[in-house]
C-alpha positions in Angstrom: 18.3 -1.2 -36.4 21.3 -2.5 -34.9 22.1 -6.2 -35.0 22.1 -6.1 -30.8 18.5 -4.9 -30.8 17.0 -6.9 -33.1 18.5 -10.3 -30.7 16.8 -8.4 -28.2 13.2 -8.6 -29.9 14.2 -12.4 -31.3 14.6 -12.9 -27.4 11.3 -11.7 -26.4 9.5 -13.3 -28.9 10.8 -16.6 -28.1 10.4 -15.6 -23.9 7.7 -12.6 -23.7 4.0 -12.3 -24.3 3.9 -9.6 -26.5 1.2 -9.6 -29.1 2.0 -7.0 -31.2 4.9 -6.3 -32.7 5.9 -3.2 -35.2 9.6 -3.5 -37.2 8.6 -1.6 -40.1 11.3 0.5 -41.8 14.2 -1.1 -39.7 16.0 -2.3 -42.8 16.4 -5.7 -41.3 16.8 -7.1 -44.7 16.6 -10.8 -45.3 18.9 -12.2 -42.6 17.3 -10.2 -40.4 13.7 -12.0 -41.3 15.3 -15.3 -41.1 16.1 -14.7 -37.4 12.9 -13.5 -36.7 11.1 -16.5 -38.5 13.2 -18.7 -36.8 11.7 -16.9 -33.5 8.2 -17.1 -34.6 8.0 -21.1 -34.4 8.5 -20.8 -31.3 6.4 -18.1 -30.4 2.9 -18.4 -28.8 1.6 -15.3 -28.4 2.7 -12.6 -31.0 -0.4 -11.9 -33.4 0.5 -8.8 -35.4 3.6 -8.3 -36.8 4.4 -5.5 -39.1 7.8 -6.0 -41.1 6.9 -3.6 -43.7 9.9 -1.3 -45.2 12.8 -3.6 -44.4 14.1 -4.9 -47.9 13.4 -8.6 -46.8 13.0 -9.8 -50.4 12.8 -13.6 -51.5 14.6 -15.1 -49.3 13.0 -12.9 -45.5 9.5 -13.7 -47.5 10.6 -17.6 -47.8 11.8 -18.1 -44.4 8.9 -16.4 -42.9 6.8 -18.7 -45.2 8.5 -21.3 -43.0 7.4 -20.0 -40.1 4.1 -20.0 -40.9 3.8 -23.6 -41.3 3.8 -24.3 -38.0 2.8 -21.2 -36.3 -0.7 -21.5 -35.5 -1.1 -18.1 -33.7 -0.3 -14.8 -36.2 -3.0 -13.6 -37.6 -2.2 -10.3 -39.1 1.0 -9.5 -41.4 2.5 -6.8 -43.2 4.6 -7.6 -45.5 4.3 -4.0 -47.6 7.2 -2.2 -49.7 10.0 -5.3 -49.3 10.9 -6.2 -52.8 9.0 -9.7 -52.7 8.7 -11.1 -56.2 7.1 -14.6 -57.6 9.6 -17.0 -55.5 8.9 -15.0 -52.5 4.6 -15.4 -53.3 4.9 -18.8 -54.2 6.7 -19.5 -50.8 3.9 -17.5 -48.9 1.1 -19.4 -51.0 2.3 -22.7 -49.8 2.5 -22.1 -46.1 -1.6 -20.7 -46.6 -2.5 -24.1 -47.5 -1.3 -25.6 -43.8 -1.8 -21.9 -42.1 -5.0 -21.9 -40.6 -5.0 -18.4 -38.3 -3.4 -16.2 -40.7 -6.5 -13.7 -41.6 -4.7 -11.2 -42.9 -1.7 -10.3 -45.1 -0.5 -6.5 -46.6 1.8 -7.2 -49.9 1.2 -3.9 -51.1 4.0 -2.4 -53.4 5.8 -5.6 -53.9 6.5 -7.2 -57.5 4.2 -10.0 -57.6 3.3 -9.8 -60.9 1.1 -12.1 -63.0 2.7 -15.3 -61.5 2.6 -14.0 -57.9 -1.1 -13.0 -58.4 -1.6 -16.5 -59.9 -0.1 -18.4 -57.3 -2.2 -16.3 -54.8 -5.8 -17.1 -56.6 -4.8 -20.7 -56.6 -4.8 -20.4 -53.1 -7.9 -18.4 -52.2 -10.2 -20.9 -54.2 -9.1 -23.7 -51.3 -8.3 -21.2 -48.3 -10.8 -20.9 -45.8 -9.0 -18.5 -43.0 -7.9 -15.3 -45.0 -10.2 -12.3 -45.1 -8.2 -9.4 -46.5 -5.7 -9.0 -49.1 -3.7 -6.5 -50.1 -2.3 -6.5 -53.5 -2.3 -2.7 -54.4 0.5 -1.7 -56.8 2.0 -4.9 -57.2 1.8 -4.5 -61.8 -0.5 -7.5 -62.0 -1.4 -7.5 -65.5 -4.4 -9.1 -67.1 -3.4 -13.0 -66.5 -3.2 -12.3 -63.0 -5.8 -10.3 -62.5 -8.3 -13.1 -64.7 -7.0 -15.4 -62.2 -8.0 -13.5 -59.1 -11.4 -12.9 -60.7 -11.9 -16.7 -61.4 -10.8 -17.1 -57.2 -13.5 -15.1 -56.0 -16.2 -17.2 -57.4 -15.4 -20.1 -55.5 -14.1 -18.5 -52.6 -16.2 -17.5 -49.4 -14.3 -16.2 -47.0 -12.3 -12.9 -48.3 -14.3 -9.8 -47.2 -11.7 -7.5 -48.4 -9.4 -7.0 -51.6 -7.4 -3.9 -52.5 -5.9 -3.6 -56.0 -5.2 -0.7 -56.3 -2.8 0.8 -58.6 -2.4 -2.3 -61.3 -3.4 -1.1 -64.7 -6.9 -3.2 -64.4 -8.2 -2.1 -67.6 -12.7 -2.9 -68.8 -12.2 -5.9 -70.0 -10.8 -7.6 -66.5 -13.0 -4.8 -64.3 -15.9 -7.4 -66.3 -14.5 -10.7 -64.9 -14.0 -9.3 -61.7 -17.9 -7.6 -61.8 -19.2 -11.3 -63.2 -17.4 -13.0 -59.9 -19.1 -10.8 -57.7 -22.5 -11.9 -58.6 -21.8 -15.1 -57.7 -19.3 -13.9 -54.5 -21.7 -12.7 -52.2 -18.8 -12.3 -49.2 -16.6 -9.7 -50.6 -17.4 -6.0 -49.1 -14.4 -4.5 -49.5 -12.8 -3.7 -53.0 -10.6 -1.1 -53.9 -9.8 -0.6 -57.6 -8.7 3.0 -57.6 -5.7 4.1 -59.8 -6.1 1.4 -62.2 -7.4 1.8 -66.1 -11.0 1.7 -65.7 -12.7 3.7 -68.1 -16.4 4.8 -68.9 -17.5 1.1 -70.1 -16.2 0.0 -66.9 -17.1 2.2 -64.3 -21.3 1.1 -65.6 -20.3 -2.3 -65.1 
């Protein structure tokens, strides 16, 4: 997408009342995500925004962390395929615990690893607002995926979790199994393509 088209959607966030709002694959890269964050303060009316396929990386998924501080009217974000790692999570994480519309967020085929999956279950055991989570090929390993398990016993409000595609072997298919009896809100959970084998699957 060319620089003079982008300023054009920057200018009708910041003017229009457009709710929905699709950039994926544009290959706005980071600078391009910090103008659009800077946009989204401002804005009062967007509430999807897809961003996914655009190489933002750390620095897009920090400054649209920034935006969501004091944004109070997104509620759906895709964030999918854009080379976000643990600086980028951690950024995302603490603009959850002031973000209070946000209800759902795609990091799907990112590289959160164990510490970006850690950071996130911190914030789901004191997040009341986000219902589904996307963490599907993200190579969250068995820290990060204990720590997600441990989340969902004390959290009551995510309805839907795909991991998908992150080597969850038997032993962490258990903890995740023991948090669901005590999670009684989770409906949705999608642990396809991961390393789940007989012992598991008659958990």
């Amino acid at each position: 997408m060319a620089s003079v088209s982008l300023a054009k959607f920057i200018q009708i966030l910041k003017t229009e009342g457009v709710t929905t709002l699709d950039l994926s694959c544009n290959r706005i890269g980071a600078i391009g995500a910090q103008a659009l964050a800077t946009a989204l303060q401002v804005n009062y009316t967007l509430n999807t925004l897809d961003l996914s396929c655009n190489g933002i990386g750390d620095v897009g998924a920090q400054a649209l962390a920034t935006a969501l501080q004091v944004n109070h009217t997104l509620t759906i974000l895709d964030l999918s395929c854009n080379g976000i790692g643990s600086a980028g999570v951690q950024a995302l994480t603490t603009a959850l615990q002031v973000n209070h519309t946000l209800t759902t967020l795609n990091l799907y085929g990112n590289e959160l690893g164990d510490f970006g999956a850690l950071a996130l279950a911190t914030n789901l055991q004191v997040n009341y607002t986000l219902t589904h989570l996307d963490l599907s090929c993200n190579r969250i390993g068995d820290v990060g995926v204990q720590a997600l398990a441990t989340s969902l016993q004390v959290n009551h409000t995510l309805t839907t979790l795909d991991l998908y595609g992150n080597g969850i072997g038997d032993v962490r298919a258990q903890a995740i199994a023991n948090a669901l009896q005590v999670n009684h809100r989770l409906t949705s959970l999608n642990l396809y393509g991961n390393r789940i084998g007989d012992i598991g699957r008659k958990i």
